[in-house]
C-alpha positions in Angstrom: 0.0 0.0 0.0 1.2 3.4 -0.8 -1.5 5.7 0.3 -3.1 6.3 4.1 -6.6 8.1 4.9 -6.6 9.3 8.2 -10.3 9.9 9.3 -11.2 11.9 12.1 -14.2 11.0 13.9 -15.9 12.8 16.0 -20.8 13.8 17.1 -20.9 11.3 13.9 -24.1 8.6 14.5 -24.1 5.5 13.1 -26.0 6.0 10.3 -23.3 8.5 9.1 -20.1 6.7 10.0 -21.8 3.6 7.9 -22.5 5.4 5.0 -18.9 6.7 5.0 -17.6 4.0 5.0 -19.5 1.8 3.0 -19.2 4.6 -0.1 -15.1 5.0 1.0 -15.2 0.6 0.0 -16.7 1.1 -2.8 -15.4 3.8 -4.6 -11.9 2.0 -5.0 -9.8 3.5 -2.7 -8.8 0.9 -0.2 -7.6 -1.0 -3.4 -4.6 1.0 -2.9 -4.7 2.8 0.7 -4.9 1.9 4.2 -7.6 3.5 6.3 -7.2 5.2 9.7 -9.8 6.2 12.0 -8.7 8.3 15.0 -11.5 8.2 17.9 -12.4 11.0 20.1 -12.8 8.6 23.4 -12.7 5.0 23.9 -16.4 4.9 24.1 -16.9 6.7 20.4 -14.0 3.6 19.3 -16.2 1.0 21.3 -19.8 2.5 19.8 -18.3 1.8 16.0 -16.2 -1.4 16.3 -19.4 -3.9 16.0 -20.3 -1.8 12.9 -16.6 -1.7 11.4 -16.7 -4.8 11.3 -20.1 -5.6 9.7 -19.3 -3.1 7.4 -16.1 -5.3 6.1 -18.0 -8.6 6.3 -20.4 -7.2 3.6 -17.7 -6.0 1.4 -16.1 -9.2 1.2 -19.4 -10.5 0.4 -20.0 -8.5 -2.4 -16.6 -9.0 -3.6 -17.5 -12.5 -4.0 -20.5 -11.8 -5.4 -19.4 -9.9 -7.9 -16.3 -11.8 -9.1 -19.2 -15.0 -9.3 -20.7 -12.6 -11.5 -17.8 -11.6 -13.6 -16.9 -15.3 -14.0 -20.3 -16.6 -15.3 -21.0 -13.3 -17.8 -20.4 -14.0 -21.4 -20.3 -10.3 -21.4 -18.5 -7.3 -19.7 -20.8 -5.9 -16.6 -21.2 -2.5 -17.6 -20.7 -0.3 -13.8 -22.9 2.6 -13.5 -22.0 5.2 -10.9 -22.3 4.0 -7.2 -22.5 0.7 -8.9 -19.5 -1.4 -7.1 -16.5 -2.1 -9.2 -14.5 -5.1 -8.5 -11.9 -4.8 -11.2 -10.5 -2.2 -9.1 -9.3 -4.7 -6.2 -7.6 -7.1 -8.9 -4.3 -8.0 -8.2 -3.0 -10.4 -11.4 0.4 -12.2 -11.3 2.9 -14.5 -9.3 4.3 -11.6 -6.9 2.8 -12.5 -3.7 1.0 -9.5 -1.3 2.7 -7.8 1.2 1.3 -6.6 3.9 0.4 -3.0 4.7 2.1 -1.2 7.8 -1.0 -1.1 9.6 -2.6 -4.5 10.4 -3.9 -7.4 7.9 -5.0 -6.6 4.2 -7.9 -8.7 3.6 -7.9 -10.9 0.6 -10.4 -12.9 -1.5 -9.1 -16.6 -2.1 -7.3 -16.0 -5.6 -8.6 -18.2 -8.8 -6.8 -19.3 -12.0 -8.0 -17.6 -15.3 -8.3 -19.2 -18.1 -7.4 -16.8 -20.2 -4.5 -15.9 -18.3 -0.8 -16.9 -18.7 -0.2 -20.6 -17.3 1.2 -20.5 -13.6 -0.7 -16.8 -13.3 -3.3 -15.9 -10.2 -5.7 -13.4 -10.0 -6.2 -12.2 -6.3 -8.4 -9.8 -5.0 -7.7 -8.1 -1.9 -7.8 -4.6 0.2 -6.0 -2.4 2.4 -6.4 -3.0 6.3 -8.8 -0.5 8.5 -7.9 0.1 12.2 -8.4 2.8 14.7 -6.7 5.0 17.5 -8.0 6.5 20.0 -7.1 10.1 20.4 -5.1 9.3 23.5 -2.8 7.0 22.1 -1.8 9.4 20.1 -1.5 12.6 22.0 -1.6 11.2 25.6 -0.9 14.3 27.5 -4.1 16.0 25.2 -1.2 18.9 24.3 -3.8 21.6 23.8 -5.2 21.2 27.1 -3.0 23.5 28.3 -3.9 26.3 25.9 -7.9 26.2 25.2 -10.7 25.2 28.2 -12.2 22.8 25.8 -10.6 21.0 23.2 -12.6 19.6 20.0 -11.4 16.6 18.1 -11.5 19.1 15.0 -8.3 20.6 16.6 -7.0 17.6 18.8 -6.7 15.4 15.9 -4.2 17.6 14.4 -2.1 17.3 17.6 -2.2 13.3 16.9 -1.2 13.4 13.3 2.7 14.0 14.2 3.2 10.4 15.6 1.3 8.7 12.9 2.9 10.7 10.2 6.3 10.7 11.9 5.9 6.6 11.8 4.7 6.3 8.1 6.8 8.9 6.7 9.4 6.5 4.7 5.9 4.2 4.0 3.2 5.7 2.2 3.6 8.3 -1.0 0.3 10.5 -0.7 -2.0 11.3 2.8 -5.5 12.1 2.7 -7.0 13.7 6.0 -10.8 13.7 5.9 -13.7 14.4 8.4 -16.1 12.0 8.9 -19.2 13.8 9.7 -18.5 16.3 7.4 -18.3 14.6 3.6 -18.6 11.5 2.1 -16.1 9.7 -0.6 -18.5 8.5 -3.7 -14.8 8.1 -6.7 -11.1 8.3 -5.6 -10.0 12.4 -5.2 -6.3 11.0 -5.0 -6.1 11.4 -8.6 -6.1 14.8 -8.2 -2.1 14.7 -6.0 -0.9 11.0 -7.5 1.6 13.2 -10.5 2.5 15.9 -8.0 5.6 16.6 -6.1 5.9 14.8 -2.3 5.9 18.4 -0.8 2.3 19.5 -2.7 -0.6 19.5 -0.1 -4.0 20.0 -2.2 -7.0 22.1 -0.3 -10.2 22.6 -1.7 -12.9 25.5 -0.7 -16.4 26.0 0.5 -18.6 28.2 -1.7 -20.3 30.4 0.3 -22.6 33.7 -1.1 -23.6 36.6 0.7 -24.9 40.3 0.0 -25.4 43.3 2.5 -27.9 45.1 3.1 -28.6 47.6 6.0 -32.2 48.8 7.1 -33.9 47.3 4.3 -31.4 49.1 1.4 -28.2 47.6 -0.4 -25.2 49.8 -0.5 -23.2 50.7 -3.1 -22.2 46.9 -4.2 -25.8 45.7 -4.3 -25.7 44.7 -7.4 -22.9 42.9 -7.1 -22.8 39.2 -5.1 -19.7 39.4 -2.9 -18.3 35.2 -3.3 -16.1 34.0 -0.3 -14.6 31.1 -0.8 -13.1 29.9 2.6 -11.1 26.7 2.9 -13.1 23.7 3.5 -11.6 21.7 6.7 -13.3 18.5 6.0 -10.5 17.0 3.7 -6.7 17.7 3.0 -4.5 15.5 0.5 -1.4 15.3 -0.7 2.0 14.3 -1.2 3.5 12.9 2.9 6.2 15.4 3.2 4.0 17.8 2.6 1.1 17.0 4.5 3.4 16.3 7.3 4.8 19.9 7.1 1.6 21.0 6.8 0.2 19.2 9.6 3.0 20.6 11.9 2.4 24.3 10.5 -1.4 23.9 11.6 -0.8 22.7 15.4 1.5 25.7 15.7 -1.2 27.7 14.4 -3.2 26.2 17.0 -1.3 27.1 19.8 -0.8 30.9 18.1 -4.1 31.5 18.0 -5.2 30.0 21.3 -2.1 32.6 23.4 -3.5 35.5 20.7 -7.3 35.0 22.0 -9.2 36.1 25.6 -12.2 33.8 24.7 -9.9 30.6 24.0 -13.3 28.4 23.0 -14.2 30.8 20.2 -11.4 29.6 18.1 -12.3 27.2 15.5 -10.8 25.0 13.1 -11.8 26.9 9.9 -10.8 30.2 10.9 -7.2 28.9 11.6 -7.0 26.9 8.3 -7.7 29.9 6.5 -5.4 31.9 7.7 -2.3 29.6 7.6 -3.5 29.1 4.3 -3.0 32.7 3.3 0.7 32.9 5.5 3.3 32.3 2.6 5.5 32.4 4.3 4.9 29.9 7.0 3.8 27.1 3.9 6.8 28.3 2.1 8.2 24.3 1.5 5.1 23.1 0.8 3.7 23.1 -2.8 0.4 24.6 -1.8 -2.6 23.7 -4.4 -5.5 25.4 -4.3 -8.6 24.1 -5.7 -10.6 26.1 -8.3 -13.8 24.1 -7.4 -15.7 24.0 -4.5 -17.3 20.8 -2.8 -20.8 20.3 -4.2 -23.3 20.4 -1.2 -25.6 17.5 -0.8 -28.9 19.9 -0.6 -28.2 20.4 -4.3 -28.7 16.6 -4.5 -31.9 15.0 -5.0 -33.6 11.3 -5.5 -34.5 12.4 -9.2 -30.8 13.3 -9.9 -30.0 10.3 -13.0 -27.1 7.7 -12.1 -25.4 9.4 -14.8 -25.5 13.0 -12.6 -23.3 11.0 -9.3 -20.7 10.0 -11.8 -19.8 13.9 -11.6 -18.8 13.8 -8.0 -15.6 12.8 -6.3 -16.8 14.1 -2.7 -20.1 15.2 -1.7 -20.3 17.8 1.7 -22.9 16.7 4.2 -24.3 20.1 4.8 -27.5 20.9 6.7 -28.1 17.9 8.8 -31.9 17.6 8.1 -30.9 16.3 4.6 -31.6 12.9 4.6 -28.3 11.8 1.9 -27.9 8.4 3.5 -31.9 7.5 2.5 -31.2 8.8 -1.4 -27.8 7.1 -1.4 -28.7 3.9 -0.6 -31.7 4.6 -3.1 -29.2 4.3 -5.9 -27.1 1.2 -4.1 -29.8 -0.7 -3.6 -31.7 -0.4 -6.7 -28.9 -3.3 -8.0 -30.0 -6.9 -7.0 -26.8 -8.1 -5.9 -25.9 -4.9 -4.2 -29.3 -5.1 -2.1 -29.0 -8.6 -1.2 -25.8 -7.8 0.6 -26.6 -4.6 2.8 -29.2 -5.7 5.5 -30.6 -2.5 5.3 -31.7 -2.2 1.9 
């Protein structure tokens, strides 16, 4: 394996820690990647092993399912969007496995083809998933000692100098994603795979807004003024980079914490947007911004054709009383051997 996601989890319900991860599965990236999920508290780690789990044990089922379906075709399956795509897990060839840094990589018992070469195995297999607990990776809780309260959203950045410091010389790109914030429906890694090892990639959040005073516009009011602030939810790129920029961001943290009299009104965002704009601090890293924002699931709907999803990498959560998870599983379900795998479809 020579990618890592690191997923911070933190107020995420089951409902939307299974849909992330079952949509993380399928769209192909723990062909290639390990994943890492970094727990608030030991009771938020306990909560989501059970469903982990289940969450894997229907994978490898539909693995199977699919490459009994592949093998009795006369023709090629043709793999709509959100449809799953096995061909992306397919290793061919003698070379045996290895084994990713962290844990097992779970494989599908390997057949002989055919139409392959004679002595030549298919095998189909997947980077491992774990989890840390927050305070096996910052045990002294470093920020403690500079804000009252300390979120995940900024703890988690005081745990990613031990991980990254131990996978430095293993892994080639990072991805550093939000669990509650955004779900994974293609692989965004494309987007860093040809760039440099220092190049950290950021996208933004769209956000509109006009003003008005006592009922008037003023002198812009026929103009829309467009802020496009950095969107926390997901960082990627190359690991020296991401490391460097990891280590820029806790500083930032601590800056911003001694600057402030009301320590808890610092947030996560407002920090990221402003190391973002410091040159000068990110001055070894190759920063990328992104032109695009994240599309927000309210502009999503049930009547949205398969075709439509096929246009998003990443889809932002958004206002909580948007029921993605119900429309998602719509489309997932509405293949037979997809819905006789998930229980709940």
């Amino acid at each position: 394996m020579k990618e890592e996601i690191l997923c911070g989890v933190e107020d995420t319900n089951e409902d939307e820690f299974r849909l992330f991860l079952r949509l993380l599965h399928r769209s192909g990236l723990t062909a290639r990647a390990d994943l890492v999920f970094i727990f608030g508290s030991s009771s938020s780690a306990s909560r989501f092993e059970a469903l982990i789990q289940e969450e894997s044990d229907s994978f490898l089922k539909l693995v199977r399912q699919y490459i009994e379906l592949n093998n009795t075709s006369d023709d090629s399956v043709s793999v709509p969007p959100l449809r799953f795509d096995v061909t992306q897990f397919v290793k061919r060839g003698k070379k045996e496995l290895g084994e990713p840094l962290w844990g097992k990589r779970i494989r599908v018992n390997g057949y002989n083809d055919s139409e392959e070469s004679e002595g030549k195995s298919t095998q189909f297999s997947y980077g491992s998933v774990l989890g840390f607990e927050a305070s096996e990776l910052d045990p002294e809780n470093s920020l403690s000692g500079f804000l009252d309260h300390v979120p995940m959203s900024l703890r988690r950045w005081a745990c990613y100098p031990m991980l990254l410091g131990r996978v430095r010389r293993n892994f080639k790109h990072m991805m550093l994603v939000d669990v509650k914030k955004l779900v994974l429906l293609s692989d965004p890694l494309g987007l860093v795979r040809n760039q440099s090892p220092e190049s950290v990639y950021i996208s933004t959040k769209q956000q509109t807004t006009s003003s008005t005073k006592h009922g008037k516009r003023n002198n812009n009011s026929d103009k829309t003024q467009s802020q496009s602030p950095v969107n926390s939810a997901i960082l990627m790129g190359g690991t020296q980079g991401t490391r460097r920029f990891s280590k820029a961001m806790l500083t930032e943290i601590v800056r911003a914490a001694m600057q402030h009299k009301k320590k808890n009104s610092i947030t996560e965002s407002a920090i990221l947007g402003q190391l973002v704009s410091n040159v000068h601090i990110l001055k070894n890293i190759n920063l990328i911004k992104s032109t695009e924002s994240i599309t927000e699931a309210s502009k999503l709907n049930e009547s949205n054709s398969s075709s439509k999803w096929g246009n998003y990498r990443i889809i932002q959560r958004g206002n909580d009383n948007y029921d993605l998870n119900s429309i998602i599983m719509k489309h997932i379900c509405s293949w037979e051997v997809d819905s006789g795998v998930y229980r709940d479809c």
